[in-house]
Every structure is written in structure tokens, then in C-alpha cells.
Backbone as JSON, one array per atom type, in Angstrom:
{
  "sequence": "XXXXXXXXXXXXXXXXXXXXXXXXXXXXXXXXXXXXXXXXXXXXXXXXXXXXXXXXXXXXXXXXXXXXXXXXXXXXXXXXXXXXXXXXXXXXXXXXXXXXXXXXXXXXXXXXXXXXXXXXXXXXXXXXXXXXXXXXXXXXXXXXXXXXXXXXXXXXXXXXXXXXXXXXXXXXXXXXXXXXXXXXXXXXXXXXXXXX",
  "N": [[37.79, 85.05, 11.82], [34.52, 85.66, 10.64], [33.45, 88.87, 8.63], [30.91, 89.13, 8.12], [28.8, 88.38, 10.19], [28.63, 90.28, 11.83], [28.17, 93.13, 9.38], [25.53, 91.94, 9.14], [23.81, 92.57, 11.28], [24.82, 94.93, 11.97], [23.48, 96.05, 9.75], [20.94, 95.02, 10.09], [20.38, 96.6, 12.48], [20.2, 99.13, 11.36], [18.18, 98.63, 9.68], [16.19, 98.66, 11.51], [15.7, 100.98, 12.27], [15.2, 102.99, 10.44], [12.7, 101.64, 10.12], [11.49, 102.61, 12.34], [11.71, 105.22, 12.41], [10.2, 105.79, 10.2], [7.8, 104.9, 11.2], [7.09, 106.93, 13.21], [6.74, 109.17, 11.6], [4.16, 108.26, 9.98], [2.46, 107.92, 12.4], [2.13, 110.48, 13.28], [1.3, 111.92, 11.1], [-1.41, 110.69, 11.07], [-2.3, 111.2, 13.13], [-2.13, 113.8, 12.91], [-4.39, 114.15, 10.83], [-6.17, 112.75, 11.96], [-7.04, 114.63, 12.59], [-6.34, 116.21, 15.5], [-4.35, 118.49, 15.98], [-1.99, 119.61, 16.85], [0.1, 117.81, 17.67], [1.78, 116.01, 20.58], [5.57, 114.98, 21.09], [4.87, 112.93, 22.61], [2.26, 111.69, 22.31], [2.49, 111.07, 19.71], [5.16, 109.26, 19.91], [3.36, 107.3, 21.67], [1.37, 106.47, 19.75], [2.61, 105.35, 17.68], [3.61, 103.26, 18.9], [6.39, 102.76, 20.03], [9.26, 103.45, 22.02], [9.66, 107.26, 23.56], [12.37, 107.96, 24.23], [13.68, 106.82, 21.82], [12.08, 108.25, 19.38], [13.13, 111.04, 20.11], [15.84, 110.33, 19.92], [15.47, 110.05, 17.19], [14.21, 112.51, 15.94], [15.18, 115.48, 17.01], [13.97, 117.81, 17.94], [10.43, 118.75, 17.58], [10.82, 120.79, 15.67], [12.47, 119.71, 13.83], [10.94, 117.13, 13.02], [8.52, 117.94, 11.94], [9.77, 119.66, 9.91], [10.58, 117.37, 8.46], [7.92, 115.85, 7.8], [7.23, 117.72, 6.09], [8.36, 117.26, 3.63], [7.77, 114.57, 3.15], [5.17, 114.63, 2.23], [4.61, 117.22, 0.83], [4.83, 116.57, -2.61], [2.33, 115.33, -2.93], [0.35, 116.48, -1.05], [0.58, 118.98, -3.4], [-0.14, 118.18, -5.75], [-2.81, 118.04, -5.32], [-3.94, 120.09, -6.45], [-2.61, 120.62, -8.39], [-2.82, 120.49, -12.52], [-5.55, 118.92, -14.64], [-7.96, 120.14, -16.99], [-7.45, 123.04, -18.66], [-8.76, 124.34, -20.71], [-11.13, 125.82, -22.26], [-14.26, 127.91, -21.74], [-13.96, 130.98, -19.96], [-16.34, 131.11, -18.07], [-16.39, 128.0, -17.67], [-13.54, 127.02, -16.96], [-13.31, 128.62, -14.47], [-15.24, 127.4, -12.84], [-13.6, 125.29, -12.81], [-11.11, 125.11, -11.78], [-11.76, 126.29, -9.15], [-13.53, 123.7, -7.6], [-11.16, 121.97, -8.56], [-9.61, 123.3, -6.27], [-11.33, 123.14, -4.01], [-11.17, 120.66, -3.21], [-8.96, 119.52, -2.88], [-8.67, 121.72, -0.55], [-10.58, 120.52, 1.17], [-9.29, 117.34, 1.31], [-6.86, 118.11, 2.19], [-7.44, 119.43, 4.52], [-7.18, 119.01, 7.89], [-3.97, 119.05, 7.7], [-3.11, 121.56, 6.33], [-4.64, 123.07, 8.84], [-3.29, 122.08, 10.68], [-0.68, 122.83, 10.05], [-1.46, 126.23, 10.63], [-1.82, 126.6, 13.07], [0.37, 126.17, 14.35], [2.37, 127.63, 13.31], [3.06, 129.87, 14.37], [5.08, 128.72, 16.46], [7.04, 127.39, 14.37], [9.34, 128.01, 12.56], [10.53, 126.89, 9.79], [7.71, 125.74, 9.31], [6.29, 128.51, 8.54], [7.6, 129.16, 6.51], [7.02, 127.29, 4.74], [4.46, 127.12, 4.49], [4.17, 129.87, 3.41], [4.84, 129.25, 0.97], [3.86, 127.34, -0.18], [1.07, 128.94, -0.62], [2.09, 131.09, -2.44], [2.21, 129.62, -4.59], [0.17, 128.31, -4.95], [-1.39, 130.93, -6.33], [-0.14, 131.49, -8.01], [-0.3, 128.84, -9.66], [-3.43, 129.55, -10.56], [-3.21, 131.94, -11.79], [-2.22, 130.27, -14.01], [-4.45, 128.93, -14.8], [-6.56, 131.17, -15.3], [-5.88, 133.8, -17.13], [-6.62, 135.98, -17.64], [-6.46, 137.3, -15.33], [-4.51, 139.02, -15.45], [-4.76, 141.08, -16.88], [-6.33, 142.5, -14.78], [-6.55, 145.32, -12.05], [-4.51, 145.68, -9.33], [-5.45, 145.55, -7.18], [-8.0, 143.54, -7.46], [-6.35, 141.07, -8.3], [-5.44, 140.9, -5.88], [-7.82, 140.14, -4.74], [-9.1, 138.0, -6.09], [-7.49, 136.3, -5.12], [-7.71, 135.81, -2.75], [-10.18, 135.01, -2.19], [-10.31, 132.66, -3.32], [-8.54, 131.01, -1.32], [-7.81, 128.89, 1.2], [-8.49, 130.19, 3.83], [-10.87, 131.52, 3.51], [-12.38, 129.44, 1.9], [-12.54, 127.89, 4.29], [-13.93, 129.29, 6.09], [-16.68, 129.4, 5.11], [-17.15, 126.58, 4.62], [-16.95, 125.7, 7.57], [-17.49, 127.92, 9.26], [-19.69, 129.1, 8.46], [-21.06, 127.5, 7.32], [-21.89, 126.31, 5.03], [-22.79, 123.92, 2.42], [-20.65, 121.85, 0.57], [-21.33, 122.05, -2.06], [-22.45, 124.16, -2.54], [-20.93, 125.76, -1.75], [-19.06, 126.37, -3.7], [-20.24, 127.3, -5.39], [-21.04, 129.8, -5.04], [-17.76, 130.88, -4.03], [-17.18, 130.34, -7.41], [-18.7, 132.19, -8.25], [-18.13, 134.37, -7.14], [-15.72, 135.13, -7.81], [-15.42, 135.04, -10.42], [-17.42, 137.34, -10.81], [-15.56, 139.11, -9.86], [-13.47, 138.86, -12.21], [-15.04, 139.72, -14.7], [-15.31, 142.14, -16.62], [-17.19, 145.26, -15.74]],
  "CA": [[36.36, 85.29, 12.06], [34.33, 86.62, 9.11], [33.18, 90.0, 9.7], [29.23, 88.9, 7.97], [27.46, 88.55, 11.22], [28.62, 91.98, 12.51], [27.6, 93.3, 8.31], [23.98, 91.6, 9.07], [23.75, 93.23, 12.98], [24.52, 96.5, 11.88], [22.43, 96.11, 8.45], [19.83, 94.89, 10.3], [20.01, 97.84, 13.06], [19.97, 100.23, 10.51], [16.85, 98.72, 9.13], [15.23, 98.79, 12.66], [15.8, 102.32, 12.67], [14.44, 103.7, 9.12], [11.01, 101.53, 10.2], [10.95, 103.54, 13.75], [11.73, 106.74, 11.98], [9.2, 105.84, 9.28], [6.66, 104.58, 12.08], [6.95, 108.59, 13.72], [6.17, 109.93, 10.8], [3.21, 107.86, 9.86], [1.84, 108.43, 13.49], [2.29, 111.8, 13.47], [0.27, 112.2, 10.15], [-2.43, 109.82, 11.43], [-2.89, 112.0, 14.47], [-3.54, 115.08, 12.27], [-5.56, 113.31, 9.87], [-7.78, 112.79, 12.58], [-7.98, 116.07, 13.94], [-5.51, 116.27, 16.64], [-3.75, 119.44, 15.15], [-0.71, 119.9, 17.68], [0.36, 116.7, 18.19], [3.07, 116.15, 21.08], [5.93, 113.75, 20.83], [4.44, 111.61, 23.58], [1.15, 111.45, 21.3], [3.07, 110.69, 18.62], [5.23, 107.83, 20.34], [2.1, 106.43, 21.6], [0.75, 105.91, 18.1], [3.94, 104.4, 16.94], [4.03, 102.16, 19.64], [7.88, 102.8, 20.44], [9.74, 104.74, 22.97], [9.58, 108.25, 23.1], [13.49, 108.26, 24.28], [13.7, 106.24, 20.44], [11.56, 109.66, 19.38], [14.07, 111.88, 19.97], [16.87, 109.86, 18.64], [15.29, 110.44, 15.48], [14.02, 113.57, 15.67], [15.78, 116.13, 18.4], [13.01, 118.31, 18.51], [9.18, 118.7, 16.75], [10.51, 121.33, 14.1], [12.82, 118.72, 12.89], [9.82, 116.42, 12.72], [7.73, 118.9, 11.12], [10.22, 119.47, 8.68], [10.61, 115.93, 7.36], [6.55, 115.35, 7.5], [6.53, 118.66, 4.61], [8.75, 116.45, 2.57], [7.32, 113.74, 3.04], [4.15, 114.95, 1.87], [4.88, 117.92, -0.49], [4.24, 116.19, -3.55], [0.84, 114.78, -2.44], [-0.39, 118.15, -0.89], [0.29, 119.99, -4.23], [-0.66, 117.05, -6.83], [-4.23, 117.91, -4.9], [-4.17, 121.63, -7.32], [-1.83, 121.11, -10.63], [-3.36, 118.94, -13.68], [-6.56, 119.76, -15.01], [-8.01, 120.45, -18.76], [-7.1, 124.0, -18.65], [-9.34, 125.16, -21.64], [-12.66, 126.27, -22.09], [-14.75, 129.01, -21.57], [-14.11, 131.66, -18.73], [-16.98, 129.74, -17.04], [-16.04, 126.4, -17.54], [-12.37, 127.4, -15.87], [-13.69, 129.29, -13.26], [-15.33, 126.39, -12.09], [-12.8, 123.62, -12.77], [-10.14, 125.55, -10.8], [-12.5, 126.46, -7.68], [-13.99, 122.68, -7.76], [-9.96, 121.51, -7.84], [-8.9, 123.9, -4.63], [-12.38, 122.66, -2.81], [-11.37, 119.51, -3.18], [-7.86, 119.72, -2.34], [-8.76, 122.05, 1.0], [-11.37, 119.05, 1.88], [-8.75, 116.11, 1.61], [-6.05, 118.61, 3.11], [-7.72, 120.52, 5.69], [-6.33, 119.01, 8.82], [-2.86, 119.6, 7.64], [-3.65, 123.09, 6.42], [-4.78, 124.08, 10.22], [-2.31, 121.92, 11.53], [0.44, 124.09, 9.71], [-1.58, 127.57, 10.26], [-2.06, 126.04, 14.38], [1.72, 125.64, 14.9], [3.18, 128.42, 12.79], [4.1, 130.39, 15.21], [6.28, 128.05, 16.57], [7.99, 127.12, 14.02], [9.76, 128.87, 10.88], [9.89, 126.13, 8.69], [6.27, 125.93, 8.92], [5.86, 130.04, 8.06], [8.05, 129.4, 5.2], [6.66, 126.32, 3.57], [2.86, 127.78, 4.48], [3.87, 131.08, 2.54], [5.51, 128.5, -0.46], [2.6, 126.75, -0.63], [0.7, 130.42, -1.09], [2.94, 131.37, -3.93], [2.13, 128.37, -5.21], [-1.5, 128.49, -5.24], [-1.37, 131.99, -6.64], [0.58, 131.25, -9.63], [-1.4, 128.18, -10.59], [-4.74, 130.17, -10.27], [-3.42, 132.84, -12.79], [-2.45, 129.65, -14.92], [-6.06, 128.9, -14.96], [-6.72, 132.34, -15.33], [-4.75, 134.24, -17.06], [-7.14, 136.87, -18.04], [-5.69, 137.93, -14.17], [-3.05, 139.6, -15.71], [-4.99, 142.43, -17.04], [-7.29, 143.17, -13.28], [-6.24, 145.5, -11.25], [-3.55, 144.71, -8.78], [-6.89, 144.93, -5.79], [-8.67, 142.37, -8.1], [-6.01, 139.91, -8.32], [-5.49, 140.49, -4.55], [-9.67, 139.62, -4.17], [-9.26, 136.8, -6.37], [-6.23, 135.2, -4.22], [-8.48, 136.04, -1.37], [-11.56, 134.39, -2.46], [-10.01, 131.17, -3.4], [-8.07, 130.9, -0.31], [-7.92, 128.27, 1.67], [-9.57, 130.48, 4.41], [-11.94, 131.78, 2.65], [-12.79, 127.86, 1.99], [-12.67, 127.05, 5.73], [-15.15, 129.99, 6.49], [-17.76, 129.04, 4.51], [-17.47, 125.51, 5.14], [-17.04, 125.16, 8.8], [-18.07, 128.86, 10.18], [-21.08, 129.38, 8.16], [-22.14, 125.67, 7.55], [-22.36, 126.07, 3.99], [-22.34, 122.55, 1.79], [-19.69, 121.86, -0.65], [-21.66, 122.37, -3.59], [-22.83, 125.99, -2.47], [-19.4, 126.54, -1.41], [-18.29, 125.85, -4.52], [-21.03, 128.04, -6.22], [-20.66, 130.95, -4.39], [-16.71, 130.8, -4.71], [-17.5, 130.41, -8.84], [-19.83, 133.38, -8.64], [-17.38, 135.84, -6.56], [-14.32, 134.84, -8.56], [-16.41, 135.58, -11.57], [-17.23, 139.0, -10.75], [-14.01, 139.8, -10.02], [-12.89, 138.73, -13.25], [-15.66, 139.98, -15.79], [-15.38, 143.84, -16.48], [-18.2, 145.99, -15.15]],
  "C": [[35.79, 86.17, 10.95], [33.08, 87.74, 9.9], [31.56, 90.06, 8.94], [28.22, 89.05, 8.92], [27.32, 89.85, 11.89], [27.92, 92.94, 11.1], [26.45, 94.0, 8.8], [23.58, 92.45, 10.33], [23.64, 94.19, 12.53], [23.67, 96.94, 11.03], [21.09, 95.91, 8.97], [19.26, 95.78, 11.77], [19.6, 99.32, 12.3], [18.38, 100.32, 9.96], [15.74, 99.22, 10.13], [14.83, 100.42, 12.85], [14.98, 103.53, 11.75], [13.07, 102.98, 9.53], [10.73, 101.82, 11.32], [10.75, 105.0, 12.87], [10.66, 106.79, 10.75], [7.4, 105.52, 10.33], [6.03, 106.08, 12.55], [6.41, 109.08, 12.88], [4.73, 109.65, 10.55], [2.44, 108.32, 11.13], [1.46, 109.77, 13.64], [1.25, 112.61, 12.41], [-1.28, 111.79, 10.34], [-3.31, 110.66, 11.99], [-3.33, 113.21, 13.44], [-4.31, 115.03, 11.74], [-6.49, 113.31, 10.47], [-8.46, 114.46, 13.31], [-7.2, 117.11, 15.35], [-3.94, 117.67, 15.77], [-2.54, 119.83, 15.34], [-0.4, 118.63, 18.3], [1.6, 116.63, 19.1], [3.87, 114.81, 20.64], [5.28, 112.48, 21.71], [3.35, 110.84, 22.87], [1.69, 110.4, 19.99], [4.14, 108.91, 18.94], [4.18, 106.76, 20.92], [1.38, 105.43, 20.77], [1.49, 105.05, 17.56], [4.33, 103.18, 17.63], [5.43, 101.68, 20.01], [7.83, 103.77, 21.24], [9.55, 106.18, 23.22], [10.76, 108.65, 23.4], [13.89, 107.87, 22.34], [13.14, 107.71, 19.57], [12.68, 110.67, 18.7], [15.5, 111.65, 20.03], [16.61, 110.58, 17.24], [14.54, 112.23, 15.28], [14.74, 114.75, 17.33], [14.89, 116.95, 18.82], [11.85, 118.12, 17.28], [9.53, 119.88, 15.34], [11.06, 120.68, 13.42], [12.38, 117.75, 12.19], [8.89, 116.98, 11.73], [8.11, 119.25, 9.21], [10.17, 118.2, 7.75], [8.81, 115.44, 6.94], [6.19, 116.38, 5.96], [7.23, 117.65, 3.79], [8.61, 115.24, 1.93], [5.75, 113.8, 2.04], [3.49, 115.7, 0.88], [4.27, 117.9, -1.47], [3.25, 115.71, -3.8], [-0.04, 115.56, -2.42], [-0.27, 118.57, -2.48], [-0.05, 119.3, -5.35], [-2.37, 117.41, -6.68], [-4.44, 119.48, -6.17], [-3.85, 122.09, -8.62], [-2.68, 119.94, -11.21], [-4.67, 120.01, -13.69], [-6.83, 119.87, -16.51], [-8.08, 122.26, -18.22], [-8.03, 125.42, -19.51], [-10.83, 125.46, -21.11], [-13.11, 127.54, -22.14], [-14.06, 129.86, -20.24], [-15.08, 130.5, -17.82], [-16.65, 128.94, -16.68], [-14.44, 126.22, -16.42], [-12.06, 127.56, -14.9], [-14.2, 127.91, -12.08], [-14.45, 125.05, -11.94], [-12.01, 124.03, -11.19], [-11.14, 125.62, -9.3], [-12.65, 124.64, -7.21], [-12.38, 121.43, -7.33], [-9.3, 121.79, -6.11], [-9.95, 123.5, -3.97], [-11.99, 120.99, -2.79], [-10.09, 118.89, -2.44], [-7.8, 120.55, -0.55], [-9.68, 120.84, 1.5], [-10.04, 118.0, 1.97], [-7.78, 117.07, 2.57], [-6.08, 119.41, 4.18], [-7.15, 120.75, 7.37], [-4.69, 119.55, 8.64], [-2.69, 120.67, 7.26], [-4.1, 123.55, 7.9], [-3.83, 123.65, 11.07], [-0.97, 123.16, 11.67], [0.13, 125.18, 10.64], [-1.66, 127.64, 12.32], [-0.64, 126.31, 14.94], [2.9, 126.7, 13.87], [3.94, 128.93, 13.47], [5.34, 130.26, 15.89], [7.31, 127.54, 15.88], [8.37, 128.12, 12.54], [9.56, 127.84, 10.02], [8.29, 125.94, 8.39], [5.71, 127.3, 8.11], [6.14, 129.6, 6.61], [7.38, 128.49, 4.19], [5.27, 126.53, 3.29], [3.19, 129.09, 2.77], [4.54, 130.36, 1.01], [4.35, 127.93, -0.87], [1.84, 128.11, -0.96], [0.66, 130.55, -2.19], [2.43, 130.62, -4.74], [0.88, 128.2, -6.15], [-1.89, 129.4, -6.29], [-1.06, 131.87, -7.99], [-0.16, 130.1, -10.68], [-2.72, 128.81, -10.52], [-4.21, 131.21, -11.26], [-2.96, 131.61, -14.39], [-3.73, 129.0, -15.65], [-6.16, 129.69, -15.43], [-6.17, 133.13, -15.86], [-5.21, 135.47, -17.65], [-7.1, 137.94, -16.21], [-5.03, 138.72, -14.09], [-3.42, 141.18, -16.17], [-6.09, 142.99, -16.13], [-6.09, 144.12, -13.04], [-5.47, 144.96, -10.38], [-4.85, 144.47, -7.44], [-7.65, 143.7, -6.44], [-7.93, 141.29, -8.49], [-6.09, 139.5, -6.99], [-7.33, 139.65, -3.97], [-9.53, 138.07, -4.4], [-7.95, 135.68, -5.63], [-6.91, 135.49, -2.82], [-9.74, 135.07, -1.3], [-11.41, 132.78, -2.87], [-8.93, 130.75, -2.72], [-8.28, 129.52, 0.58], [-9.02, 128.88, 3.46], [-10.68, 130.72, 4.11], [-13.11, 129.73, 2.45], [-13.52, 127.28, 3.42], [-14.37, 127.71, 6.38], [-16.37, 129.73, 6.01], [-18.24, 127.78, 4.81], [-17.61, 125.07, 6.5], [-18.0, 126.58, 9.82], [-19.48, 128.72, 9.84], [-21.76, 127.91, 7.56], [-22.82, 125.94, 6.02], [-21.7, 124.2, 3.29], [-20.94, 122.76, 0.51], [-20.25, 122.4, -1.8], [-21.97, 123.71, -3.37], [-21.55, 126.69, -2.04], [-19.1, 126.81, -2.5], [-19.09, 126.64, -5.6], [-20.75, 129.52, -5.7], [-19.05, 131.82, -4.15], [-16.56, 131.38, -6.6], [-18.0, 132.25, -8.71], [-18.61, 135.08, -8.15], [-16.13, 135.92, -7.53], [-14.63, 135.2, -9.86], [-16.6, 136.93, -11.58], [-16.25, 139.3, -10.79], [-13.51, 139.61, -11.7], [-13.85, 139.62, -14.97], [-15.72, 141.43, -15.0], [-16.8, 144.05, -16.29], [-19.28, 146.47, -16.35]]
}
């Protein structure tokens, strides 16, 4: 008996299994995408239109899920902040960089509150939130690099002011538009940076 059809069976369980465990994920992104910030697994099997015993096969609990959605995503999220023409004036800089991170908190905003929503619960989330941070921080004095000779309170302003909260507040608390976000950002980040 040739051992091909058992091969194809198990080759073709295996496959069944990477497009469930790829289905979760997608669902799971969907749901925050729209809004839905704490998604449960039931939510999440719902969307996927499989089991939710199938679920937690593949994932045993939601930080394990959590985890694989940063990796999944990672390079996407932070593609939204590096690149750029780098030169120019102070001015011209000031605004590229602001103009990049407003644009990047707009496409990524659900998953930014999802994270900052569900921290608590999980560590991997703290840690990859405060990596992403770092992150930010460091490209923003590559922009910037006239950062280096502020004050250590005036770098802290300017990692304050181009924040992703900072972003949210303006746009969602105080109901400012993008483009005045995005001026008003320029203008504070500016002060900070030009001596007195």
C-alpha cells in the first residue's frame, strides 16, 4: 500500500489548519479595524466563520493571539513612520515628520487604542507598545537632530507633542481637523525646537 494518500491527508490537514489560523488572525484585525477594540474569541470565531473550540487549538489563550497579530503586522505599523526626504529646512522637516506620524496615527488608530485598551492585560502588549515608543522617539530625532542639543525637558515636550496621544486629543477630544492638527503640532514642535 503506498503511503501517498495518507502524505496528501495529512498535507492537506495541515493546509486546513494554516488557512483557519490565518482566517483568526484576519478576523481579529477586521474587528479592530472597525472599531471593536477588545475583541473576544467568540467575536473573533464568528468573523472567521469556524469553531471557536478550532480557536483555541490555535491559539490557547488571547495573549498568544495578540502576540502573533504584532508580528503579523509590525512591519506595516512602522513602514507608516520610516522613509521620507529627510532634508530641508528646519521648517520643511518639522512638517514632513508631523504630516508622516498624522498620517500613520490616522491609518493606525484603532490598533493603537486597541493595544493601549488591553495593555493591562497583557505584557506582550506593554512591551511591544513601549518598543514601538522607542521607536518613534529615535526616528523623530532622525528627523531632527538639532534635538540633541534641547534640553533633556524639551526633548521630553517634543516626544510629548508628537505622540500618538497628543494626536488622539486633538483629533477626537477637541474635534480639531487634520490639517489644523497638523498645524498646530508643526507650530508647538517648532517652538520647542527654535531657541528663545
Amino acid at each position: 500500500m503506498s503511503d501517498k494518500p495518507m502524505a496528501e491527508s495529512i498535507d492537506g490537514r495541515r493546509k486546513r489548519s494554516e488557512r483557519s489560523r490565518q482566517a483568526f488572525i484576519d478576523a481579529a484585525l477586521a474587528l479592530v479595524e472597525e472599531g471593536h477594540l477588545v475583541p473576544t474569541a467568540n467575536m473573533i470565531a464568528g468573523r472567521a466563520g469556524i469553531g471557536i473550540r478550532s480557536f483555541f487549538r490555535h491559539f490557547p489563550d488571547m495573549e498568544t493571539l495578540f502576540t502573533v497579530l504584532d508580528h503579523e503586522i509590525r512591519d506595516s505599523v512602522e513602514a507608516q513612520f520610516v522613509g521620507g526626504d529627510r532634508q530641508g529646512s528646519l521648517e520643511e522637516r518639522v512638517l514632513q515628520v508631523v504630516e508622516r506620524h498624522a498620517h500613520g496615527y490616522e491609518s493606525e488608530k484603532n490598533i493603537i487604542l486597541s493595544t493601549a485598551a488591553q495593555s493591562w492585560r497583557f505584557e506582550v502588549l506593554r512591551k511591544n507598545y513601549a518598543r514601538y515608543q522607542r521607536g518613534l522617539r529615535r526616528n523623530l530625532q532622525t528627523w531632527l537632530p538639532e534635538l540633541q542639543r534641547l534640553p533633556a525637558s524639551r526633548v521630553e515636550a517634543a516626544d510629548a507633542v508628537t505622540s500618538f496621544e497628543m494626536w488622539h486629543r486633538l483629533r477626537h477630544h477637541q474635534g480639531l481637523s487634520k490639517k489644523a492638527a497638523i498645524e498646530l503640532v508643526a507650530e508647538l514642535l517648532t517652538d520647542l525646537l527654535v531657541d528663545d
